[in-house]
Residue frames as a rotation matrix with the C-alpha (Angstrom) as fourth column:
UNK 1
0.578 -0.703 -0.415 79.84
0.149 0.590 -0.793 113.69
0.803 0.396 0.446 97.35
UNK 2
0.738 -0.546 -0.397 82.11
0.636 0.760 0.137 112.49
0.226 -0.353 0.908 99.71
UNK 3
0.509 -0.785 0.353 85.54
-0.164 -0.490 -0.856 114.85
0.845 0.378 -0.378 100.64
UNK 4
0.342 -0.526 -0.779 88.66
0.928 0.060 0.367 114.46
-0.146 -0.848 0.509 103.04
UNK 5
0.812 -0.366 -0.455 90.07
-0.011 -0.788 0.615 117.13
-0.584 -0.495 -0.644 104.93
UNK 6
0.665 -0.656 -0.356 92.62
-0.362 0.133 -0.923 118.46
0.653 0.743 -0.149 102.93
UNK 7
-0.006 -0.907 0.421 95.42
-0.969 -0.099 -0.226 118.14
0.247 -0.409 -0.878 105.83
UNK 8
0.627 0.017 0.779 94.62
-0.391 0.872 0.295 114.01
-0.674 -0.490 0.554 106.25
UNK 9
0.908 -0.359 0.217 96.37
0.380 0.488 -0.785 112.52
0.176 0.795 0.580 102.92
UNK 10
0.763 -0.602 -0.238 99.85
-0.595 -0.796 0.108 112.72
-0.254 0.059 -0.965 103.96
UNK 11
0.240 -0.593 -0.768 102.72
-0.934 0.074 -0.349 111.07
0.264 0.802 -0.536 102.56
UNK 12
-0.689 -0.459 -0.560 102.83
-0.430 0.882 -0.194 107.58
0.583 0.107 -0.805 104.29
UNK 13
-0.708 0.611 -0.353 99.61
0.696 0.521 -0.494 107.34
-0.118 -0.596 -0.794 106.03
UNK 14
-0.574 0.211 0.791 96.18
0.158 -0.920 0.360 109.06
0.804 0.332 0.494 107.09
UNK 15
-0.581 -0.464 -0.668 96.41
0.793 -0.140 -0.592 110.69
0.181 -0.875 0.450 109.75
UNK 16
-0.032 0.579 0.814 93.92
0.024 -0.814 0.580 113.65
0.999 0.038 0.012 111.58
UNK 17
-0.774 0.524 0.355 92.20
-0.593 -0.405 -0.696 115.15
-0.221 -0.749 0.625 114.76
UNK 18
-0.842 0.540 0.002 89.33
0.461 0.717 0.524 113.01
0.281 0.442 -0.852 115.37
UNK 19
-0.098 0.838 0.536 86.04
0.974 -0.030 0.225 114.63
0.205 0.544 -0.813 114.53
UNK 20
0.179 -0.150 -0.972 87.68
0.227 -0.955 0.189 117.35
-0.957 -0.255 -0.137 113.61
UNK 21
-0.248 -0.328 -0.912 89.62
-0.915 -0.230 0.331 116.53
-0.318 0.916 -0.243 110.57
UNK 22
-0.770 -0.224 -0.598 88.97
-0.518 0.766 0.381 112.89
0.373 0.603 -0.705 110.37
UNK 23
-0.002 0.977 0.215 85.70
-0.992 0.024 -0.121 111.17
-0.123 -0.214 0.969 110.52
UNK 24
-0.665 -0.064 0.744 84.45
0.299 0.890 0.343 107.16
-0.684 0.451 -0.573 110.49
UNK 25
0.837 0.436 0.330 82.74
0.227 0.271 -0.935 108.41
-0.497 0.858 0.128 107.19
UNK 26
0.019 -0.923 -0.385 86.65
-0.986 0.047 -0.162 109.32
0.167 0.383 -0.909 105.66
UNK 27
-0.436 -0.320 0.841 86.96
-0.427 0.896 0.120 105.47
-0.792 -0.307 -0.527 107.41
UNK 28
0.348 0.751 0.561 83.74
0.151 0.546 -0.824 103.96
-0.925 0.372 0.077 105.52
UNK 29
0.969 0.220 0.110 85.09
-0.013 0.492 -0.871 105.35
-0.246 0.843 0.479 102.21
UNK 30
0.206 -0.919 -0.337 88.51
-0.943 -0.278 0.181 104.81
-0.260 0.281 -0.924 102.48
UNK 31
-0.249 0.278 0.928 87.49
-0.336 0.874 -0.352 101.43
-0.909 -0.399 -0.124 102.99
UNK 32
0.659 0.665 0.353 85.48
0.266 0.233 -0.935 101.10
-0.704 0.710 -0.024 100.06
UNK 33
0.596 -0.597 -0.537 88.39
-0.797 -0.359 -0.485 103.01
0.098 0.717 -0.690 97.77
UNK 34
-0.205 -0.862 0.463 90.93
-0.816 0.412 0.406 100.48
-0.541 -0.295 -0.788 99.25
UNK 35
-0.245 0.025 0.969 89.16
-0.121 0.991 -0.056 97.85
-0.962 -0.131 -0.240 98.62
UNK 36
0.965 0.256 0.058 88.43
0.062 -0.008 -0.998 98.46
-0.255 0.967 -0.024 94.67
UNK 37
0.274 -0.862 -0.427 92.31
-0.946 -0.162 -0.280 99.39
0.173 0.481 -0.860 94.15
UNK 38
-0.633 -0.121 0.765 93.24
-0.403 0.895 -0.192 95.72
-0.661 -0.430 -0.615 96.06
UNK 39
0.406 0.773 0.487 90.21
0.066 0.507 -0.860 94.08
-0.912 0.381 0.155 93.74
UNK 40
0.847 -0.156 -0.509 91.83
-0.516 -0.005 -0.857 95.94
0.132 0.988 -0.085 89.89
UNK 41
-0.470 -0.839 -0.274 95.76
-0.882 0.452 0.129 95.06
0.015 0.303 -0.953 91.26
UNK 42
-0.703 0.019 0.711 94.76
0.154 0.980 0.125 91.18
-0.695 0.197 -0.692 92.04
UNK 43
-0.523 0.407 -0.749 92.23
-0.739 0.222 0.636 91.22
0.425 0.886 0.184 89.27
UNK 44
-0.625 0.491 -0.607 89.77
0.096 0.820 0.564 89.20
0.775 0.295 -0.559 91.38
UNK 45
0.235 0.861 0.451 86.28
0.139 -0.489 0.861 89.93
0.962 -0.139 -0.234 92.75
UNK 46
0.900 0.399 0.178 86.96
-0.003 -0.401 0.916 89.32
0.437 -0.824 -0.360 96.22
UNK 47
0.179 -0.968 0.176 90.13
-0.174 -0.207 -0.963 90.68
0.968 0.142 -0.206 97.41
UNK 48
0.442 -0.045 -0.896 91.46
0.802 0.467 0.373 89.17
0.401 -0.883 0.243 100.89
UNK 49
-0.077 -0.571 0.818 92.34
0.048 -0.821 -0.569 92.47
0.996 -0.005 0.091 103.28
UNK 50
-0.220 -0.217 -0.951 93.70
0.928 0.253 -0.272 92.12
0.300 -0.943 0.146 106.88
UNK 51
0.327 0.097 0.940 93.02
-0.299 -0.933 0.200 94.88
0.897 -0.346 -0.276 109.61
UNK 52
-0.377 -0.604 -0.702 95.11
0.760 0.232 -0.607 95.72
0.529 -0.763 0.372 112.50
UNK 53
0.377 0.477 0.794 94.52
0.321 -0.872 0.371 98.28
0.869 0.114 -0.482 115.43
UNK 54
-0.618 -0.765 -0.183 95.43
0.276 0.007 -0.961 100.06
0.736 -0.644 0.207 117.94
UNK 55
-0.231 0.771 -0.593 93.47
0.973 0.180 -0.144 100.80
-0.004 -0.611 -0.792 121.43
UNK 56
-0.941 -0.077 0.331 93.17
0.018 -0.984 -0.177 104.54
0.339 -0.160 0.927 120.81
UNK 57
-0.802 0.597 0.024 89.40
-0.362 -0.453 -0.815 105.71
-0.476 -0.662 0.579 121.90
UNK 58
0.003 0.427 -0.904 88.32
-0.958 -0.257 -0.124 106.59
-0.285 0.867 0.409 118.31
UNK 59
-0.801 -0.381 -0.462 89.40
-0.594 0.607 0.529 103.06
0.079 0.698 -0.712 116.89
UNK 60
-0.557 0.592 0.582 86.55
0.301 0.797 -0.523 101.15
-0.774 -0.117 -0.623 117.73
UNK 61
0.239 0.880 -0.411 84.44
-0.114 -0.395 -0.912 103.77
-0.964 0.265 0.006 115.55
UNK 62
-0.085 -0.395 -0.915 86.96
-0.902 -0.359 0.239 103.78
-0.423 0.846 -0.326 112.52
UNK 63
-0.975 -0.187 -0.119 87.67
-0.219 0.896 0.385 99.99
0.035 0.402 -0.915 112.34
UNK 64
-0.322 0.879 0.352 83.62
0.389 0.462 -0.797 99.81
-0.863 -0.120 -0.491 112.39
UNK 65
0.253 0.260 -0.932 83.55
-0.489 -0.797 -0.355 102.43
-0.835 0.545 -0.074 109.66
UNK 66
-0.275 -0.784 -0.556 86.46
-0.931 0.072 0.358 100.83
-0.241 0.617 -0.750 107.59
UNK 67
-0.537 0.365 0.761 84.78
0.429 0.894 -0.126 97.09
-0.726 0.259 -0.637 107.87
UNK 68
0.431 0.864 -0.262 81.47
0.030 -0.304 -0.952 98.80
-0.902 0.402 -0.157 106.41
UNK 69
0.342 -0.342 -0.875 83.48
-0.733 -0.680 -0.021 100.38
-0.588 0.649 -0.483 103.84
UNK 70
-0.381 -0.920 0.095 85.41
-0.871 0.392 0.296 97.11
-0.309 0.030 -0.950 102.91
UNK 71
-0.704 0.148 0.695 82.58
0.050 0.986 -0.159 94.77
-0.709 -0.077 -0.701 103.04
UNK 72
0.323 0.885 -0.335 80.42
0.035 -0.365 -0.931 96.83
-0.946 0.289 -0.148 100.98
UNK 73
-0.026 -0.510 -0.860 83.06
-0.951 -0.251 0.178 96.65
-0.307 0.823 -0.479 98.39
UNK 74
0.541 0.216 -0.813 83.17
-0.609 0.767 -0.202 92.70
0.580 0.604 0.547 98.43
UNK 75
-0.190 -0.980 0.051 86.34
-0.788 0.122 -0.603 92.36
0.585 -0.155 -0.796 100.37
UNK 76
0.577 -0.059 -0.815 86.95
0.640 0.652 0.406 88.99
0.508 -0.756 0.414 102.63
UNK 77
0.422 -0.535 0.732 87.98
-0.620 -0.760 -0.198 91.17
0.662 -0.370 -0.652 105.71
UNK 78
0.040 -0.359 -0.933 90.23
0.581 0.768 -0.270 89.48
0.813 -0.531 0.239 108.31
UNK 79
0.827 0.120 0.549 89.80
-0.452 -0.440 0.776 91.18
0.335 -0.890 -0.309 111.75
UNK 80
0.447 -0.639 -0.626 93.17
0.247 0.761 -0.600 90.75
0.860 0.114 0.498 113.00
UNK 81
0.372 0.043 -0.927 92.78
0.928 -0.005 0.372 92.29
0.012 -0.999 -0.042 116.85
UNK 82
0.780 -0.443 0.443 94.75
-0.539 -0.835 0.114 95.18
0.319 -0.327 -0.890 118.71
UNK 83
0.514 -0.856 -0.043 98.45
0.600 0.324 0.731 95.14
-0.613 -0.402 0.681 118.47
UNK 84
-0.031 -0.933 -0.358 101.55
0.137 -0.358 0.923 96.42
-0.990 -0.020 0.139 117.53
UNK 85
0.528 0.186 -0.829 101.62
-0.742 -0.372 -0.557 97.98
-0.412 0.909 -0.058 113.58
UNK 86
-0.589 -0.808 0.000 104.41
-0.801 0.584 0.128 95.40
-0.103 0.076 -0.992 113.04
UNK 87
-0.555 0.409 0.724 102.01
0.332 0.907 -0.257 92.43
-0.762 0.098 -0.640 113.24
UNK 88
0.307 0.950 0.060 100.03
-0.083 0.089 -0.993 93.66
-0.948 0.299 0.106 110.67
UNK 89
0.083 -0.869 -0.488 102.76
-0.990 -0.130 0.063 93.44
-0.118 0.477 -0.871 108.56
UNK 90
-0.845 -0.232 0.481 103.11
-0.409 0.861 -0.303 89.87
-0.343 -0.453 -0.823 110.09
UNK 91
-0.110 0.802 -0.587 100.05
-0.642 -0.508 -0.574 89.47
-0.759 0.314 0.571 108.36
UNK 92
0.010 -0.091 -0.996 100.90
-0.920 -0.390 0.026 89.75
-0.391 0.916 -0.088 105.41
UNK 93
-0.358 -0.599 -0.716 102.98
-0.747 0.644 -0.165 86.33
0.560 0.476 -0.678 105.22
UNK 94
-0.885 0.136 0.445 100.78
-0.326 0.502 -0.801 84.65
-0.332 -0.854 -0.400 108.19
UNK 95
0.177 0.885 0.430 97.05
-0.012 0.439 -0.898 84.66
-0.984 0.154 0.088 106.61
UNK 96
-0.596 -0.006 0.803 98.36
0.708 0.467 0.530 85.06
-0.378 0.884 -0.274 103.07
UNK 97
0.362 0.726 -0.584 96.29
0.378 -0.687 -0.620 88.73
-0.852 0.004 -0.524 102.14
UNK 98
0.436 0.401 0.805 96.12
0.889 -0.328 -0.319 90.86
0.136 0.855 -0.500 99.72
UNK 99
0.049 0.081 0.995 96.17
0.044 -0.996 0.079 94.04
0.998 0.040 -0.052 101.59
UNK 100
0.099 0.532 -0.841 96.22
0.993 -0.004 0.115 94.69
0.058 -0.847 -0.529 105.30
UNK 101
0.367 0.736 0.568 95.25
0.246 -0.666 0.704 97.96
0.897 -0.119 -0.425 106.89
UNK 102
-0.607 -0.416 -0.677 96.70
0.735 0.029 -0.678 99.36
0.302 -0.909 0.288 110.48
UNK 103
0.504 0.666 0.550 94.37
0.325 -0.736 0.594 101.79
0.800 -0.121 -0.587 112.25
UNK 104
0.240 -0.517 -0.821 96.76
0.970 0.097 0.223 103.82
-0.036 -0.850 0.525 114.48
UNK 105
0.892 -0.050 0.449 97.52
0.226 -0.810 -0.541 106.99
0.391 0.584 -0.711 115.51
UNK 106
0.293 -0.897 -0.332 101.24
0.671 0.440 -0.596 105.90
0.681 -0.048 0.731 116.53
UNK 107
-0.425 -0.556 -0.714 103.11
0.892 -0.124 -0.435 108.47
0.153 -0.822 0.548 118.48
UNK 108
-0.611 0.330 0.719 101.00
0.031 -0.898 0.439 111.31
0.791 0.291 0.539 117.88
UNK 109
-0.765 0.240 0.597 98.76
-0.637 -0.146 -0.757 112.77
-0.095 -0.960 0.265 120.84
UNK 110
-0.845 0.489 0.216 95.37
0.067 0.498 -0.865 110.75
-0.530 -0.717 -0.453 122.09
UNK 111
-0.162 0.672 -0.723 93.05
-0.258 -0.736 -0.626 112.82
-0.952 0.085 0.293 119.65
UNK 112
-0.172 -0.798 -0.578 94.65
-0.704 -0.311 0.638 111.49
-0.689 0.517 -0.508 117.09
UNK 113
0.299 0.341 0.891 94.15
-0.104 0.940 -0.325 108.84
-0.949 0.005 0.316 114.48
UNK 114
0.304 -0.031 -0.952 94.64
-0.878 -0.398 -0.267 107.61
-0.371 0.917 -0.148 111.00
UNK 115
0.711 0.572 0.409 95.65
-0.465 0.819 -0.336 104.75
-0.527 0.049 0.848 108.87
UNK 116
-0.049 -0.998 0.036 98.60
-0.633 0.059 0.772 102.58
-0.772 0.015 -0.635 107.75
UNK 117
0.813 0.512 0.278 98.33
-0.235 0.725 -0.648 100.94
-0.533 0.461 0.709 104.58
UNK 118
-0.466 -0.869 0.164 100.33
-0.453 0.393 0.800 98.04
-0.760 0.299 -0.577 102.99
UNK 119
0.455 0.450 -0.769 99.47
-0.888 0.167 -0.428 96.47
-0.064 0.877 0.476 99.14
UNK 120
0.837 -0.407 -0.367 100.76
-0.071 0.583 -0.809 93.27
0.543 0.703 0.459 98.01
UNK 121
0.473 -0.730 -0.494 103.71
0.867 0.485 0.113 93.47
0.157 -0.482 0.862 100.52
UNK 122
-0.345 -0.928 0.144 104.73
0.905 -0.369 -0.211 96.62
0.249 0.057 0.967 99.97
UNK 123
-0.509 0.564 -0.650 103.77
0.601 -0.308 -0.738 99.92
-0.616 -0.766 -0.182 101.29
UNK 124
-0.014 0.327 0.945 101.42
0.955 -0.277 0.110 101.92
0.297 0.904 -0.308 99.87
UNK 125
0.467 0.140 -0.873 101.82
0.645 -0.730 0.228 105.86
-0.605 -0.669 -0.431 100.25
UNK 126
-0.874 -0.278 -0.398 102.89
-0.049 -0.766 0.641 109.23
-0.483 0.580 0.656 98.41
UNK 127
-0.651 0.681 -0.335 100.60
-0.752 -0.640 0.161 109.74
-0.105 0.357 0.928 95.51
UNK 128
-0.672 0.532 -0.515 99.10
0.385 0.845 0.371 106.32
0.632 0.051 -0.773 95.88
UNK 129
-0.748 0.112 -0.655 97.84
0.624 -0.220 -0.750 108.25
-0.228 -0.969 0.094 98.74
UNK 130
-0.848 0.028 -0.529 96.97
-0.199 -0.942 0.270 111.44
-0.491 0.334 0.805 97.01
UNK 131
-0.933 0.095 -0.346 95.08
-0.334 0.120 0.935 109.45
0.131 0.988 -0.081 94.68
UNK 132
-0.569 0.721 -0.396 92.44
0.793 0.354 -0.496 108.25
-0.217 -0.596 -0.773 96.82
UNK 133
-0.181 0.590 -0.787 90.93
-0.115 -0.807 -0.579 111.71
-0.977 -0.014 0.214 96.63
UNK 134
-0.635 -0.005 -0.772 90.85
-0.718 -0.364 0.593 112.12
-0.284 0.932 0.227 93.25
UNK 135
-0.696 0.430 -0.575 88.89
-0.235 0.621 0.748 108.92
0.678 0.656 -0.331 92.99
UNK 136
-0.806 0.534 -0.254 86.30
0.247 -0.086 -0.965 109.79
-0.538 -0.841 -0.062 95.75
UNK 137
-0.220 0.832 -0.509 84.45
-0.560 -0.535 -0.633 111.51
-0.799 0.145 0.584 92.70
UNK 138
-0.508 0.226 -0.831 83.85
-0.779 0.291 0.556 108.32
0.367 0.930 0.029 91.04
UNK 139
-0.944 -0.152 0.294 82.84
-0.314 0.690 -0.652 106.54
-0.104 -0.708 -0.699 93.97
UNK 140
-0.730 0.579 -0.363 79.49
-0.146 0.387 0.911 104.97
0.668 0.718 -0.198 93.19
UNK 141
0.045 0.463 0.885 76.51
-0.959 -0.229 0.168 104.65
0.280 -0.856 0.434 95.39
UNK 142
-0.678 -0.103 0.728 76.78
-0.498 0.793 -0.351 101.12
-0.541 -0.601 -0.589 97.20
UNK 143
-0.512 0.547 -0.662 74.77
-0.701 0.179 0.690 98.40
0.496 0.818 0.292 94.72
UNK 144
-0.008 0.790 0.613 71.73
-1.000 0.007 -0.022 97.08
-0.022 -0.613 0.789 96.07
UNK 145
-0.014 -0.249 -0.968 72.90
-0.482 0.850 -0.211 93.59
0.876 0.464 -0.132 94.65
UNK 146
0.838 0.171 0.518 72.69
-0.545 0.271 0.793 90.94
-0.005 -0.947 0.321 97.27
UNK 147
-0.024 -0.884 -0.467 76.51
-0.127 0.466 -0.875 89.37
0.992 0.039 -0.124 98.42
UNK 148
0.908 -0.027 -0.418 77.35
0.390 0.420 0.819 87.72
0.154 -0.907 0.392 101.63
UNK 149
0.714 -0.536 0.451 79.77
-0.595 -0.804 -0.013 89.42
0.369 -0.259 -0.893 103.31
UNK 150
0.594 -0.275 -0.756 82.55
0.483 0.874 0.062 87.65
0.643 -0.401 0.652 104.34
UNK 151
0.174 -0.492 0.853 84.23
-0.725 -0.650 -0.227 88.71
0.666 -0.579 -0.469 107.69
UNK 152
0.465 -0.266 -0.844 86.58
0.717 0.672 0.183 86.81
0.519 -0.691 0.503 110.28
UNK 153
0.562 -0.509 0.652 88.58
-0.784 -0.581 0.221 87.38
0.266 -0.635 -0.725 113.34
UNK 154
0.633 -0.698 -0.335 92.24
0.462 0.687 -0.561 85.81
0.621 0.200 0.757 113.30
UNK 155
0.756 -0.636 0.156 94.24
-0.527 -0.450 0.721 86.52
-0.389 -0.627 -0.675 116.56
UNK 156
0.627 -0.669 -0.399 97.29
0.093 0.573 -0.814 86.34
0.773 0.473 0.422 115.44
UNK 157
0.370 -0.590 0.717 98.97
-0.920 -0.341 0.194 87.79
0.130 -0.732 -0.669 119.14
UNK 158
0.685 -0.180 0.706 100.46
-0.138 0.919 0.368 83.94
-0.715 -0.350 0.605 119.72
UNK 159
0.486 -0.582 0.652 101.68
0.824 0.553 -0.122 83.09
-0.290 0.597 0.748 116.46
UNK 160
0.744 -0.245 0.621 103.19
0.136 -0.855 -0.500 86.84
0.654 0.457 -0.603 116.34
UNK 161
0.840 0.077 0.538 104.70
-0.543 0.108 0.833 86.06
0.006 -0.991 0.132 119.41
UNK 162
0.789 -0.140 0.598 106.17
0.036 0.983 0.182 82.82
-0.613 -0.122 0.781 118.67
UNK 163
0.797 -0.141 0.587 107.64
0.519 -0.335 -0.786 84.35
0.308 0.932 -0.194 115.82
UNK 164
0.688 -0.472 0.552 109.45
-0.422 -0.878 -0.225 86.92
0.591 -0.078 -0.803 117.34
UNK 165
0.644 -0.316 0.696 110.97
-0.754 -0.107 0.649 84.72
-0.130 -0.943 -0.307 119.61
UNK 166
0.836 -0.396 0.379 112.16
0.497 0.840 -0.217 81.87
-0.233 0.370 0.900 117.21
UNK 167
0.403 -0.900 0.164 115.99
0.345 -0.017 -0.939 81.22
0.848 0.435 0.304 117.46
UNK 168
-0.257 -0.652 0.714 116.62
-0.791 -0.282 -0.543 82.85
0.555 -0.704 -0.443 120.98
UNK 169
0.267 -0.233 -0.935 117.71
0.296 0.943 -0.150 80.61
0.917 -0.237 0.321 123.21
UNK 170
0.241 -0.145 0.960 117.50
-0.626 -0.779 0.039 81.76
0.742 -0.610 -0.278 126.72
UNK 171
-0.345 -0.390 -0.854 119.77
0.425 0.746 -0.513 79.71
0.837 -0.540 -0.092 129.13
UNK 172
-0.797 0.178 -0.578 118.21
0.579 -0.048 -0.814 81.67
-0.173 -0.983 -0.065 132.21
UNK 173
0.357 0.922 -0.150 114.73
0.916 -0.377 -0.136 83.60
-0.182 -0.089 -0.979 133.29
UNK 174
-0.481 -0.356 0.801 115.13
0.549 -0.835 -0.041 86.61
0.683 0.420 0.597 131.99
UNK 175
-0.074 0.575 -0.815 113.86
0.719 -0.536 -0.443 89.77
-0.691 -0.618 -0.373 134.81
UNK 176
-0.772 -0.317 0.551 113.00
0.589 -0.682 0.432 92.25
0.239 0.659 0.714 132.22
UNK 177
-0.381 0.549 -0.744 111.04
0.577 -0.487 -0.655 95.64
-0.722 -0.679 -0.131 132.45
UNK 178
-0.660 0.079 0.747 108.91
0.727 -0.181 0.662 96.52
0.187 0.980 0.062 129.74
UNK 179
-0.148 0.611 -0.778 106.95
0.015 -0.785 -0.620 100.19
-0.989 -0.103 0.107 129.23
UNK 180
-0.413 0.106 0.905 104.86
0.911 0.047 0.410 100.06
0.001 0.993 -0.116 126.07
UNK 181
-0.993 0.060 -0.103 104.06
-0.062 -0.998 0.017 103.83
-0.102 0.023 0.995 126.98
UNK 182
-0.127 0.989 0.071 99.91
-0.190 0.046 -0.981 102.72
-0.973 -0.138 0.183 126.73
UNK 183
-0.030 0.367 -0.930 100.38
-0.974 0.196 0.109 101.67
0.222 0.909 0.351 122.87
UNK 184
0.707 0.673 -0.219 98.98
-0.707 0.683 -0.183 98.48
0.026 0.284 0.958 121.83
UNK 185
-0.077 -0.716 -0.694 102.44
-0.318 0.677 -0.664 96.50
0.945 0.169 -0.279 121.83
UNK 186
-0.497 0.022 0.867 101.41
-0.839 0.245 -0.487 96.06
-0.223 -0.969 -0.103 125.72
UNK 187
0.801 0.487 0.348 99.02
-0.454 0.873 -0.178 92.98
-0.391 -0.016 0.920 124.61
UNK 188
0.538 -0.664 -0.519 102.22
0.105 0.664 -0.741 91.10
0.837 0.344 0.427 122.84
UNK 189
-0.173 -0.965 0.199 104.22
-0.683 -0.027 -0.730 91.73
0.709 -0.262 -0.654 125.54
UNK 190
-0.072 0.374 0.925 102.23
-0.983 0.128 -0.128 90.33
-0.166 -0.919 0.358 128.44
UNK 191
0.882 0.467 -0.056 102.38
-0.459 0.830 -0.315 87.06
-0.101 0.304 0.947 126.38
């Protein structure tokens, strides 16, 4: 069976040392847990669940972990690029989801990683959090049933964009200097 570090489950995200405390098998079944809680709230087989990311090292392995994890559950995943945690949010009300997902380890050092999760609009975190564990030991083995996965990829970096900018009105070129410090909000800006 299955176990997370105790020190990853922390009160608004999860968050670790990669392969140290936090593995892409913590990804694969967090994935798979998400996506059954997102399946009982809507009460319907395949639950629609955005993912967002950021460019850390690790992220390519997690968000490969966390698809697995997601698609093996049923989920319609939406691959929704590298960018800013904020757009995955933008999400929410852009593709119409269920759930989206943020793989990021925000300000925290390089080593770092962990996940941002949002339900139904709203965030999910404290003992929603907690609770994951506790339902690792019911996790089932993966049914051999045959389902088509369903998986897209929806840049939203344009219409996240567009968004952010509706309503200013800029009578002149604007000279503006922008340091996204090497997080992921550098691809939205350059647009």
């Amino acid at each position: 069976m299955h176990t997370f570090h105790p020190s990853i489950l922390r009160e608004y995200d999860i968050r670790g040392v990669f392969n140290e405390t936090l593995f892409p098998e913590d990804f694969y079944a967090i994935g798979r847990l998400f996506a059954q809680l997102v399946r009982e709230k809507k009460n319907q087989e395949q639950p629609r669940i955005g993912v967002g990311f950021d460019g850390r090292l690790s992220t390519p392995h997690l968000v490969e972990a966390l698809h697995r994890g997601l698609l093996d559950e049923k989920a319609h995943v939406i691959s929704i690029g590298c960018g800013p945690t904020p757009m995955t949010s933008f999400a929410h009300y852009a593709l119409d989801v269920d759930a989206v997902l943020m793989v990021t380890g925000s300000h925290n050092p390089a080593n770092h990683n962990g996940v941002k999760m949002t339900l139904q609009k709203h965030p999910f975190y404290g003992q929603e959090i907690q609770n994951l564990s506790l339902r690792l030991k019911d996790l089932p083995k993966v049914s051999a049933s045959v389902h088509t996965p369903f998986f897209e990829t929806h840049d939203l970096s344009d219409l996240y964009v567009d968004k952010l900018l509706e309503g200013f009105d800029f009578k002149k070129p604007l000279k503006v200097v922008w340091d996204a410090g090497n997080g992921s909000a550098g691809e939205i800006i350059e647009r």
